[in-house]
Every structure is written in structure tokens, then in C-alpha cells.
VMD Tcl script that draws the C-alpha trace (Angstrom):
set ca {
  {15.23 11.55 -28.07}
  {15.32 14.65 -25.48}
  {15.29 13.42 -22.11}
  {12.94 16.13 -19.25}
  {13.51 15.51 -15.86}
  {10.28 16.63 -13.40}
  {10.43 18.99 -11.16}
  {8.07 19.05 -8.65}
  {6.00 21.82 -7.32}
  {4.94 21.67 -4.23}
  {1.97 23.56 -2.29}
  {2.63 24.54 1.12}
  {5.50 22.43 1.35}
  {9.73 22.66 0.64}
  {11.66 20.58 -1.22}
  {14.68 18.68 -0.86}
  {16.82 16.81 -3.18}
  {18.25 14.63 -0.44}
  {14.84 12.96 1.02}
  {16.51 12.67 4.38}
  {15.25 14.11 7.39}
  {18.08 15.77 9.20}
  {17.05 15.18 12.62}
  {15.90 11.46 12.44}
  {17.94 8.92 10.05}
  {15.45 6.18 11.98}
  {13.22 4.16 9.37}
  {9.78 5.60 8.91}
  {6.71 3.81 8.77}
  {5.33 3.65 5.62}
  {1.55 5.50 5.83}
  {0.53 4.09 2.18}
  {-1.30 0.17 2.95}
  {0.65 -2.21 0.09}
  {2.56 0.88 -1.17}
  {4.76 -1.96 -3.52}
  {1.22 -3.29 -4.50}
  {3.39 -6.55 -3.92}
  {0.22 -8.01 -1.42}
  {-2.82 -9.13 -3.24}
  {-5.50 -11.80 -3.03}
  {-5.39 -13.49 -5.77}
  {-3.35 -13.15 -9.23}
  {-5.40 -11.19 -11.52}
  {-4.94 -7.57 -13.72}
  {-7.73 -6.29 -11.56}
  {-6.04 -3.52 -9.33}
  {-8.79 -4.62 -6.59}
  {-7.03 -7.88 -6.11}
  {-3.95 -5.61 -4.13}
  {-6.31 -4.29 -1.12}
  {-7.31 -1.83 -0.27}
  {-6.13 -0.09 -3.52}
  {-9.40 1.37 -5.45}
  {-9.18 2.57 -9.16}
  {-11.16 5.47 -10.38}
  {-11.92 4.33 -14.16}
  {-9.73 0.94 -14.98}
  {-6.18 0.98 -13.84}
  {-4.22 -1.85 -14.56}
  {-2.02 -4.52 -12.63}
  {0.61 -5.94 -13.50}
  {2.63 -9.38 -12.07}
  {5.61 -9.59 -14.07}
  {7.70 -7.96 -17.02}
  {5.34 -7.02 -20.21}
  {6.43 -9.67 -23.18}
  {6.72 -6.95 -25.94}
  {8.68 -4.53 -23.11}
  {12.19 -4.15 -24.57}
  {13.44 -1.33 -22.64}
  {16.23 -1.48 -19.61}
  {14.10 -1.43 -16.90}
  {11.34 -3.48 -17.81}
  {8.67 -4.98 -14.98}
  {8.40 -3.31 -11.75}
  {10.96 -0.99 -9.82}
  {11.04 -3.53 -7.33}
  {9.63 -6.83 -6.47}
  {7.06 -8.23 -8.97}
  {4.12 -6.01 -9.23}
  {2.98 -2.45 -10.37}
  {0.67 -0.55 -11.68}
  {-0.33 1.24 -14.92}
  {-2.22 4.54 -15.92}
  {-3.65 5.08 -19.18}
  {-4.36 9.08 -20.14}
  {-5.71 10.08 -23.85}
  {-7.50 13.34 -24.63}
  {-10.97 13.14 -23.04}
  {-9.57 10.39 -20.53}
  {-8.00 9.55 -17.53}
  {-7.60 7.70 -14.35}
  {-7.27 7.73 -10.75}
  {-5.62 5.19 -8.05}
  {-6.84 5.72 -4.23}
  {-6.12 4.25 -1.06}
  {-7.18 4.67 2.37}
  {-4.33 5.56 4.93}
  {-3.28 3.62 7.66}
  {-3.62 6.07 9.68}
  {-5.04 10.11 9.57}
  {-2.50 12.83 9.23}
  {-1.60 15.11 11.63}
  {-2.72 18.82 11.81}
  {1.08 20.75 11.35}
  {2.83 17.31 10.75}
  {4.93 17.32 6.96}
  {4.98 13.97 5.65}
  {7.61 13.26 3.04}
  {5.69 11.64 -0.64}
  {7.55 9.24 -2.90}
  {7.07 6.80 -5.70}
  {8.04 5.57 -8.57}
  {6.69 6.57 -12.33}
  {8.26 5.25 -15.47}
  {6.48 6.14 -18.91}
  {5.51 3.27 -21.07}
  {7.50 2.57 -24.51}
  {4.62 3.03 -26.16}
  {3.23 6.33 -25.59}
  {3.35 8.63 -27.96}
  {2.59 11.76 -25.53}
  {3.73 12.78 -22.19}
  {2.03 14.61 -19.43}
  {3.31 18.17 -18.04}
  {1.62 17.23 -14.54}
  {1.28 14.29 -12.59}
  {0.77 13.75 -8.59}
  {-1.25 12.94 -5.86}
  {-3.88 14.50 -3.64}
  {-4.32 14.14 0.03}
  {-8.54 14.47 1.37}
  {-11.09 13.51 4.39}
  {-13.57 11.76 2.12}
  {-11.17 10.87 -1.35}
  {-11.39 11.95 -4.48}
  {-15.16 11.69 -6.74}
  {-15.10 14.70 -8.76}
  {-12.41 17.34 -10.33}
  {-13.98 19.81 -7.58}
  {-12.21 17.62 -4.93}
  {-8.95 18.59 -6.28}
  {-8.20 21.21 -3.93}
  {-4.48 22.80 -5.26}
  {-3.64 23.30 -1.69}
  {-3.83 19.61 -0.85}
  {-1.28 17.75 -3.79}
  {2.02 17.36 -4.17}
  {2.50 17.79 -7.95}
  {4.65 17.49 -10.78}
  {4.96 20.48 -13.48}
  {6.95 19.81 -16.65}
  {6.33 23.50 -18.52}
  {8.50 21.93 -21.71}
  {8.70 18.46 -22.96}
  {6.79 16.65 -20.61}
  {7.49 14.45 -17.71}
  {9.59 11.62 -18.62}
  {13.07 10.43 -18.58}
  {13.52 8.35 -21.47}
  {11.65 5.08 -20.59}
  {13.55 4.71 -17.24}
  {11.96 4.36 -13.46}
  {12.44 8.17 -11.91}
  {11.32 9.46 -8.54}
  {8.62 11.72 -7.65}
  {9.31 13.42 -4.47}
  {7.65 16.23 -2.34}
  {6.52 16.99 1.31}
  {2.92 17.82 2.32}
  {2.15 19.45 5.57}
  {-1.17 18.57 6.42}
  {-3.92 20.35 7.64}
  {-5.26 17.61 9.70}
  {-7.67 14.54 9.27}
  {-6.29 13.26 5.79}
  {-7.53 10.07 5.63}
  {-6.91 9.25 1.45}
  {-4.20 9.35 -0.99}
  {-4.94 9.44 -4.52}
  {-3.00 9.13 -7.30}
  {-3.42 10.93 -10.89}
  {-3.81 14.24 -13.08}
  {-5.04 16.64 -11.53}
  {-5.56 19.19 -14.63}
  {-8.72 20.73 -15.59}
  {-8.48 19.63 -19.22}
  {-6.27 16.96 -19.58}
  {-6.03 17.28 -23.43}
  {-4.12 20.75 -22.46}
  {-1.61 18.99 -20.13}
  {-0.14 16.46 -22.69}
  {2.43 16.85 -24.78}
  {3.12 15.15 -28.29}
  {6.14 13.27 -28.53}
  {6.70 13.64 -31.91}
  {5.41 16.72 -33.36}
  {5.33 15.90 -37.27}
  {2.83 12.55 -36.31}
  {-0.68 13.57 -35.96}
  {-3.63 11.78 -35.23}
  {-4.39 9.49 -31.34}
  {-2.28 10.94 -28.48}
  {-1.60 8.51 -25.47}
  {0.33 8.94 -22.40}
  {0.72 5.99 -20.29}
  {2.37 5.63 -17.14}
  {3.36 2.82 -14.65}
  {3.64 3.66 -10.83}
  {5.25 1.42 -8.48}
  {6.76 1.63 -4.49}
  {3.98 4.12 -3.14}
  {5.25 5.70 0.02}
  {4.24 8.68 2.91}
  {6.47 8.76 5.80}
  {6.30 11.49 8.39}
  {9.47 14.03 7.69}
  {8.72 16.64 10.94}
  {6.28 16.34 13.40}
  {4.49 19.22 15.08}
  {5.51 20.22 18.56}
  {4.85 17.96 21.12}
  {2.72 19.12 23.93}
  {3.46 17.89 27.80}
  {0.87 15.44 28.84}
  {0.57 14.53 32.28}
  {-0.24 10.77 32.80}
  {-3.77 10.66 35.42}
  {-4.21 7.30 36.23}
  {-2.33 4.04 35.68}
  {-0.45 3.23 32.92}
  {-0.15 -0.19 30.37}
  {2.68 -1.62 30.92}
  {4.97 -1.54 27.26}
  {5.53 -5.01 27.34}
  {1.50 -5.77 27.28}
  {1.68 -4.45 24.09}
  {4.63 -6.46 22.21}
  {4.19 -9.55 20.77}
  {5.67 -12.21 22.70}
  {8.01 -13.82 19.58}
  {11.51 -16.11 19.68}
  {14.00 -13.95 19.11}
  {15.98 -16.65 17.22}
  {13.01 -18.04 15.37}
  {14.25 -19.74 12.30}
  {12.19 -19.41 8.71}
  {9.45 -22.68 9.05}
  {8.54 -21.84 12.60}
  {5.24 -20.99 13.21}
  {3.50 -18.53 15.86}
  {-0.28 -18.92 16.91}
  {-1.97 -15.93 17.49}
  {-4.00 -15.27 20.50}
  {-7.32 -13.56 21.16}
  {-8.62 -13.55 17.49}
  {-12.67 -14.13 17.85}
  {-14.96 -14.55 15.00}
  {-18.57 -14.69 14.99}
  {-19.21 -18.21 14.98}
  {-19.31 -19.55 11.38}
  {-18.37 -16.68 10.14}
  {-15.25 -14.88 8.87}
  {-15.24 -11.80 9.96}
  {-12.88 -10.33 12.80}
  {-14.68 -9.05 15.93}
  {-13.51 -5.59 17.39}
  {-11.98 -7.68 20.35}
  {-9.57 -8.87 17.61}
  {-8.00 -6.17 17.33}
  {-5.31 -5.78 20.06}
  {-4.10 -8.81 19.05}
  {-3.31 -7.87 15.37}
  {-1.92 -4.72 16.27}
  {0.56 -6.37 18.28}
  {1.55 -8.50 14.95}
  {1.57 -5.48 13.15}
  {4.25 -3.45 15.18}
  {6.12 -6.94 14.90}
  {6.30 -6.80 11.29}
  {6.89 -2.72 11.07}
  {9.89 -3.51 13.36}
  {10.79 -6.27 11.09}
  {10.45 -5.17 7.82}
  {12.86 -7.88 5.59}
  {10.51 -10.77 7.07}
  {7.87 -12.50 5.11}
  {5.46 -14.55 6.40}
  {2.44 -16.54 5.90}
  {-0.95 -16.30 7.49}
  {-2.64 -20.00 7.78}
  {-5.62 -20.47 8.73}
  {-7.05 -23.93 10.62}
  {-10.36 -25.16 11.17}
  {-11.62 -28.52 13.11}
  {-13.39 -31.25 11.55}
  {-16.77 -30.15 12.63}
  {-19.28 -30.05 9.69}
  {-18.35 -30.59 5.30}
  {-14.93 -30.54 4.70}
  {-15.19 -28.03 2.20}
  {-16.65 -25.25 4.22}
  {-13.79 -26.06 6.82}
  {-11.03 -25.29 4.14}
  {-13.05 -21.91 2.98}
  {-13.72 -20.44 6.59}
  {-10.02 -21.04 7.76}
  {-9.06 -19.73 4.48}
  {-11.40 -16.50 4.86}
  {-10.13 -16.06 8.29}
  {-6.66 -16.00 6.98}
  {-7.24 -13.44 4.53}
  {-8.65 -11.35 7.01}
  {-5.77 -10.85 9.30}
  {-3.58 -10.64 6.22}
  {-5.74 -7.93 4.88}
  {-6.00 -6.04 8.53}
  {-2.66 -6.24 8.92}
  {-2.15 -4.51 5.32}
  {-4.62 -1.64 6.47}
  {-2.40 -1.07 9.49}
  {0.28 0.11 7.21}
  {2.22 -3.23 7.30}
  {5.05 -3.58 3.83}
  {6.13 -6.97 4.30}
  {5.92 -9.38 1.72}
  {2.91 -12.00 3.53}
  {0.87 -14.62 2.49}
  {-2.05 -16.61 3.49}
  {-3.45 -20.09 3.20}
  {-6.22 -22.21 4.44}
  {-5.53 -25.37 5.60}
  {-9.02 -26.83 7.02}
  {-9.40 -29.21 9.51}
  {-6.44 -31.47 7.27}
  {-3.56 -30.04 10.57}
  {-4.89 -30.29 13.69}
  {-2.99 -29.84 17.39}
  {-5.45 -31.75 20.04}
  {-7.89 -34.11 19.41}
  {-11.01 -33.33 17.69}
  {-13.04 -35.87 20.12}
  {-13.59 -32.52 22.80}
  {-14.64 -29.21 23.07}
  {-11.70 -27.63 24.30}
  {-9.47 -29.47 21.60}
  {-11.78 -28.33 18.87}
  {-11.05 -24.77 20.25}
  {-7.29 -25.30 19.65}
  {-7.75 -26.26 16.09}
  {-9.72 -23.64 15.23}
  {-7.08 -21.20 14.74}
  {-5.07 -18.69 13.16}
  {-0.91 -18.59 13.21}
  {1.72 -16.60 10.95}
  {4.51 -18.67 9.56}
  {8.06 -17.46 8.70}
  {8.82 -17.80 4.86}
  {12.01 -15.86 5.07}
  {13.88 -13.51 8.19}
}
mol new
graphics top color blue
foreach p $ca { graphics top sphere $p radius 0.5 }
foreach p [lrange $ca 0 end-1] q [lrange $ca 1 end] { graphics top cylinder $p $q radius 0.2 }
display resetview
């Protein structure tokens, strides 16, 4: 079999074969929330379950190797988890995500992941990449050429073998980017795919799984001088006051988390808090941890295990909004591990509580 390797074309950009940014060698955060899609709710094939990842038609998940996948490098790139994109004549489908954060008018941002096509596909595509937008992607109007990063294959498609290969590309942004989305981008996708074997007629599909999603800045814009009116936070307000020896087990309560009571959902106040954890974890990135959540023994023990389990889950997904890779958890544990007595007020307060637990350094 003839092996194409992509080449990507880039709009408004430049390419480099080396991915490095000559003037900072410094780790970048990563810009795409669960880029590995390794962070999800709950097992399941729906793509849903690895927030805040939305598919546009039915994209699949997947947890482990495929049984009937006999190739080399079966199962994801790396970790566990990945994803898969199904494309036939009149078909195809989308992956989106909202950034952690907006990109910067004049700022290039560097664009990587991983595509591998599946061992059964008896097509390939030409083109395959992702588009940057203020309000995501609904329509094929929204695909505005000046705003991917995109792959064009003019002869034999893009593939290389069945083997994981990288798409790379910079995007310098125009400003106020808030979505990623993955896909093809052609105006008639029938057009863009290419048969694998030209003497078998009939169904053409090209499927492709993606894995380790990731948009790092590459070259910021000049900086302008600010002059500081006023007084100024002091740095170590905002750092989150951690061992530095802590050993895997140990376990950190978090401070300042407030919750409507009964309820689940983090307050605004919350906030400066989690942001704290989440520069933590940025500047940690090899740790994993686990988010447990605690209740008291107010009211049916059942309700005590869901809301400290809902609370959990929604630091664990803030803190995967943020931009945060890590490998994390969460668990509710109820009222079944309390720390003061349950008899007062103020030792009800100190069960009710949320605390990240080191699984490994």
C-alpha cells in the first residue's frame, strides 16, 4: 500500500517542522479543556461524557483498544481514550470545544494533535483540520478559510498507513476566539475523499480517530508598558498554599468553595479559590489527583452521598474548563468521613466539604 504524508496548509500562518518556539523552550499551557479526552464523567461511548467536548452529528469515544484492531498502534496515542470520526459521501462530523481562555488579537498559537485512519476505511480524505470562531461552528457558512489550520493531501489522501501522525500548524488570531472545532471543512465532502482502492466500487468510508488535542501560544504580540495606579495583590495571595513534600494519599481541603445551600452548583465567590488549584496543577502537570466530595449527616443518607458527589464533579469539571491536563478524579463520599462532630453547627460546616487527594506525584 502507498503511504501520503499531509502537508498542512496553513492560512495566515508559517510553518515549522520543528514545533519549537525559538525564544521560549518553557512548557506551554495547553488552551484545549481535556485535549487527551482522558477526563470524563462517567464511562460511556458518548463523547459528552469527556466535558466540555460537544459533537456536531455522533462522534464516538473510545476507552480502550478496539477488539477486531490488529494494527501496530492500536487504542489511543496516549493514555486510554480517543476519539473517532466517521465521513461517507453525504456525511460528516464535527468535534467542538470551548477554550479555556479567548485568543489574543496578533498572538500565533501553535495547533497539534493526533489523527490515525481506521483499518477499515476504504477511502481517505484530501483535507482535514480545525477552525478557530467567537460563537463555534453551526453551519458550512461558519467556515471562514481565513480562520483553520488545514490539511491538503492533492494525491492519495491523508494517511500514513494505519499509524498515529501529527497534524501541526500555527494560527495567528484575530482576536476573541473563543471555540475550536474539529473536522472537514470542504464544501462537498464526496469531492474531498479519495478511494483507496480504485478497482472496488460501491460505499466509500473514511474514518478517522483523533487523540492529544493541543493549542499553546508560539509568539505573543508586543507587550505594551502598563503603569501600575493603585495597590497591588500580593503574588503569594494568589498561590495555593500546598506541602511541598506532600506524598501520594495526602489530602488538601480547599477553602472558600460556597454553594447555594442544597444545591450543587459553585457560586461566583468560588472561583478564586479554584483558580488557585488550577495554576497548581498547570505547574504540576505529571500529578493526578482526586476530587472528594463530603457532606454531614444532616437529612437521607442518600441525598448526602449525591450532593457531595455533585459538588465534586463540579470543581473537577471547572478545573477542566480552566485548561487543566492532569489526569483527576472525583468521588463522593457523604456524610460516611467526617472531621468534627456532627452534634454542632460549626462542626457540620467542617464536614461539609470539598478536598483534592494525590493519586500519583
Amino acid at each position: 500500500m502507498s503511504r501520503f504524508y499531509p502537508i498542512v496548509v496553513l492560512f495566515f500562518t508559517a510553518f515549522s517542522l520543528s514545533g519549537q518556539n525559538p525564544a521560549d523552550n518553557k512548557p506551554q499551557k495547553n488552551l484545549v479543556p481535556n485535549g487527551s479526552f482522558e477526563n470524563y464523567r462517567k464511562k460511556s461511548d458518548n463523547i459528552r461524557m469527556a466535558i466540555p467536548w460537544q459533537p456536531i452529528a455522533s462522534i464516538d469515544y473510545y476507552h480502550n483498544p478496539l477488539d477486531n484492531d490488529t494494527t501496530v498502534q492500536k487504542g489511543a496515542y496516549e493514555g486510554y481514550c480517543y476519539t473517532g470520526f466517521r465521513f461517507q459521501k453525504r456525511y460528516k462530523e464535527f468535534l467542538q470545544v470551548k477554550l479555556a481562555e479567548p485568543l489574543h488579537r496578533g498572538t500565533t498559537y501553535e495547533i497539534t494533535m493526533q489523527i490515525r485512519l481506521a483499518f477499515w476505511s476504504n477511502a481517505t480524505l484530501k483535507s482535514f483540520g480545525v477552525l478557530f470562531s467567537k460563537a463555534g461552528y453551526r453551519r458550512p457558512a461558519d467556515a471562514v478559510r481565513a480562520n483553520m489550520v488545514d490539511t491538503m493531501v492533492k494525491k492519495g489522501g491523508l494517511m500514513k498507513g494505519f499509524q498515529w501522525f501529527t497534524f501541526h500548524g500555527f494560527y495567528k488570531a484575530d482576536g476573541g476566539e473563543k471555540y475550536l472545532t474539529i473536522g472537514n471543512f470542504a464544501p462537498e465532502i464526496k469531492k474531498d475523499m479519495v478511494r483507496m482502492n480504485l478497482f472496488k466500487l460501491g460505499f466509500k468510508e473514511s474514518y478517522y480517530f483523533v487523540d492529544d488535542v493541543s493549542l499553546v501560544k508560539y509568539h505573543e504580540e508586543d507587550k505594551v508598558v502598563e503603569e501600575v495606579v493603585g495597590s497591588v495583590i500580593n503574588p503569594e495571595d494568589s498561590t495555593l498554599q500546598v506541602n511541598k513534600n506532600i506524598q501520594v494519599g495526602e489530602k488538601v481541603a480547599l477553602k472558600n468553595l460556597f454553594f447555594e445551600n442544597g444545591k450543587y452548583y459553585l457560586l461566583p465567590e468560588s472561583n478564586q479559590e479554584l483558580n488557585k488549584l488550577a495554576q497548581y496543577l498547570l505547574r504540576n502537570p505529571s500529578m493526578e489527583i482526586r476530587i472528594n466530595g463530603h457532606s454531614d449527616n444532616s437529612g437521607l443518607k442518600f441525598k448526602n452521598q449525591k450532593i457531595s458527589e455533585l459538588r465534586a464533579r463540579e470543581v473537577f469539571e471547572y478545573l477542566i474548563k480552566k485548561g487543566v491536563q492532569n489526569k483527576m478524579y472525583f468521588k463522593g463520599f457523604g456524610s460516611t468521613q467526617p472531621i468534627a462532630s456532627n452534634d454542632t453547627d460549626d462542626g457540620r460546616a467542617k464536614n461539609r466539604r470539598v478536598e483534592f487527594e494525590i493519586i500519583k506525584k
